[in-house]
C-alpha angles and dihedrals in degrees: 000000000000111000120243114220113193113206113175121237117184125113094265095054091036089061092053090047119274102143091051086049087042086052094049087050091051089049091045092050094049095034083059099035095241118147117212134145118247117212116197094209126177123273115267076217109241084134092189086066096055127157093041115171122191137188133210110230135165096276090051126267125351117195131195123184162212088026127194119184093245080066095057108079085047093052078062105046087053092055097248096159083072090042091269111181110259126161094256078052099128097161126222110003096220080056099058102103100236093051089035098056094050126100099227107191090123095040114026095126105044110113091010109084141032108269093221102043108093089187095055083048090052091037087063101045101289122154108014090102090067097043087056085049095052086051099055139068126256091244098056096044087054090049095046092054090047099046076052089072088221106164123189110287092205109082109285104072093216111164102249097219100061100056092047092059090046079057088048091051104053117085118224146135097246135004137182145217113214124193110208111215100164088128096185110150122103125254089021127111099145087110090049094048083049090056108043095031107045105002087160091069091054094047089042087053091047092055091049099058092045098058085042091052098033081249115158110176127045132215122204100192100198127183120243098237088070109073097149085065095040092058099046090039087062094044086050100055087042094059090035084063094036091063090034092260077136141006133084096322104034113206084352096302130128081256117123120208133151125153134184138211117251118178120200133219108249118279123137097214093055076080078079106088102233104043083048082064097055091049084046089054089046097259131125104288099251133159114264115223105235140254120080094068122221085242088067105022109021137125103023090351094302138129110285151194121196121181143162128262097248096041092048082044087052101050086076105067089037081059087048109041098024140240108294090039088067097029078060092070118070132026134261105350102333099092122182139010125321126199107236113211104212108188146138125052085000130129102223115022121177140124104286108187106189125147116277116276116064120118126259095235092052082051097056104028116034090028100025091041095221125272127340081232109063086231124127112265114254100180144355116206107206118188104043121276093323084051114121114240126249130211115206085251084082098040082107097069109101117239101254129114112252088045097062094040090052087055080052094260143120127223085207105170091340104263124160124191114190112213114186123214104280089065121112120233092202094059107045079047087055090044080051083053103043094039090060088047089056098042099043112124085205102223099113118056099222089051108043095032098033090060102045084045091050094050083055097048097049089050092060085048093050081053090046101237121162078329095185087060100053093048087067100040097055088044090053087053095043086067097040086059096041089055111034103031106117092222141024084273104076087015091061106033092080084064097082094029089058099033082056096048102043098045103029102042097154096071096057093060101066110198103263108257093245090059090044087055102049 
């Protein structure tokens, strides 16, 4: 038997050095005459184990990692394409404890199979969520994703399948579903392991949504800065047309689906669906005024549904193992798995993908391992850069919806960015402020103007200067900005300012010149 040798290749795995330990491999093989295939998979994403390189033996997947190219002539000297001990051996990959403990629905292929290979995809459960789909009515299927209680993974927490009956029913001549993978937020690459380790699911999920909705085109909305999706996204699609995945009969049905790749051009507020549409029709990405809703009035004026990569990822295996299978999963309103994003001064960071519910301290500190550092952790910022920040007085606060927003935060796309005690809390709420300032589509005043005026402000603080003052009067702005922004952007951003400001007083009262001196 040939021997399989698994090298990751998504972005993550590729900039700690995959293609260099790909490369050694490659040489080894030729230099002592040894034929194997080599499958670029996806990364199973513990990322502090990357490059990790597996191979298939008889007694199932051995992994070793992380790999540098000055290991490989020595993973071969120690017999590793048989699961020889080395000391990168780490055993069975599904029996490494951060990968073992995890609840993979979302994400159970990722890493596994080969991206590309449609039959690997459909070998490991692919697919069945769709036939179910092209047997169904629209109806069902819409009722089946709403009895689910998935809710939108991107930020927002809408319930799906709510905003794919206000699509249904909706008359039209034409409507569209739209995936928004403007993954933008720091510290968040859950959308970008989807892509380039299991791009099938997300076009599976996408499938299913159009023949729920009467949606016949699809729209990936992709970001710039991820060219390695983009480009498996596009090789994808083209194989998933090719074996009538999709196309004008799909799986052999009287349902009609095609989608298309569009890559933007690199705003972070074209993450807000409209003014992801406008970016979509070749305008200047700017926030729409709603209503109408997208759902009503969306791409080119059409009906539209416009959902986030994970949630779109997670309606498969809804489709597959039904409703209440994935409702089981999760606590309160927040039903089913989520993919937590753990990243920054962490120790292990890495997508962990487990059911709602467990704590933020058991996140950062039992999973995430504390900080790189060894120092004690200050904040955690959770919801990308317009995430509120968390002092470990609140780590005891579980990851559902309605709990963060009670502490005054957002899960947002599940991003966690780990910050350790010599961080400054004036700073990171100065970077809230200027990244606003940057982003802003500038159609709305509080947004546009408040940030620029709150830069300003935080640098007098910063200076000292009448301290007190300023303190109100960014606070003042803060809620100018939460209540009359016309999107999540300038909404958002007084969330870490006032997050900042409100746990981690201290940092917004510098020590006076004259006292540092002395």
């Amino acid at each position: 038997m040939i021997p399989r040798i698994y090298i990751p290749g998504d972005s993550g795995a590729l900039a700690l050095g995959a293609e260099k330990v790909a490369k050694a491999i490659r040489a080894e093989l030729a230099e002592r005459g040894i034929e194997a295939k080599i499958v670029r998979n996806g990364s199973r994403g513990a990322y502090f184990l990357e490059p990790m390189v597996e191979v298939a033996t008889a007694n199932g997947r051995v992994a070793y990692g992380p790999v540098k190219p000055s290991d490989v002539k020595s993973l071969f000297d120690c017999g590793f394409l048989t699961g020889g001990h080395h000391k990168r051996w780490l055993g069975a990959p599904d029996k490494i404890p951060f990968l073992a403990k995890q609840t993979r629905l979302t994400f159970a292929r990722c890493g596994v199979t080969d991206p590309l290979s449609l039959d690997h995809y459909k070998a490991h459960g692919g697919l069945k969520g769709l036939q179910n789909a092209v047997a169904m009515t629209p109806a069902d299927v819409v009722k089946q994703v709403t009895e689910s209680g998935l809710r939108g993974r991107g930020g927002a927490g809408f319930p799906t399948g709510i905003k794919w009956k206000t699509v249904l029913d909706t008359s039209a001549d034409r409507k569209y579903i739209v995936c928004n993978a403007d993954e933008g937020d720091s510290g968040t690459f859950a959308d970008r392991m989807i892509m380039e380790g299991d791009p099938f699911v997300l076009i599976e999920g996408m499938a299913i949504a159009g023949i729920a909705t009467g949606a016949t085109k699809g729209f990936i909305y992709i970001r710039s800065e991820y060219p390695h999706a983009v480009a498996v996204m596009q090789k994808a699609v083209e194989i998933a047309r090719k074996a009538g995945v999709l196309g004008i009969n799909v799986l052999g049905s009287a349902n009609s689906f095609d989608m298309e790749v569009r890559v933007g051009a690199g705003a972070y507020v074209c993450g807000e669906e409209t003014a992801l549409l406008d970016s979509l029709e070749g305008k200047r990405g700017q926030v729409r005024a709603k209503p109408p809703l997208p759902a009503h009035k969306g791409l080119f004026g059409k009906p539209t549904v416009i959902n986030n990569v994970i949630s779109l990822a997670s309606v498969p295996v809804i489709m597959d193992k039904g409703a209440a299978f994935y409702k089981d999963f999760g606590t309160g309103r927040s039903r089913g798995t989520i993919p937590i994003q753990i990243a920054g001064n962490v120790k292990y960071p890495g997508l962990y993908e487990a059911a709602f519910g467990m704590t933020l301290g058991e996140i950062v500190d039992d999973i995430g391992g504390g900080t790189a550092t060894g120092r004690p952790v200050k904040a955690v910022q959770v919801g990308g850069p317009l995430g509120a920040y968390f002092p470990r007085a609140l780590f005891d606060t579980p990851f559902d919806y309605e709990a963060f927003a009670a502490k005054d935060g957002l899960i947002g796309h599940a991003g966690i960015v780990v910050f350790d005690d010599s961080a400054d809390m004036l700073k990171q709420a100065r970077f809230a402020m200027e990244f606003c300032a940057i982003e802003s589509c500038g159609k709305c005043t509080p947004c546009r103007i408040g940030s620029t005026r709150g830069v300003e402000v935080l640098d007098r603080l910063a200076q000292n200067v009448e301290p007190e003052k300023q303190i109100a009067l960014v606070t003042d702005l803060c809620n100018t900005m939460k209540f009359g922004s016309l999107c999540a952007l300038g909404g958002f951003t007084p969330y870490p300012v006032m997050s900042a400001l409100n746990h981690f007083p201290d940092d917004f009262r510098p020590t006076p010149v004259a006292e540092a001196a002395e």
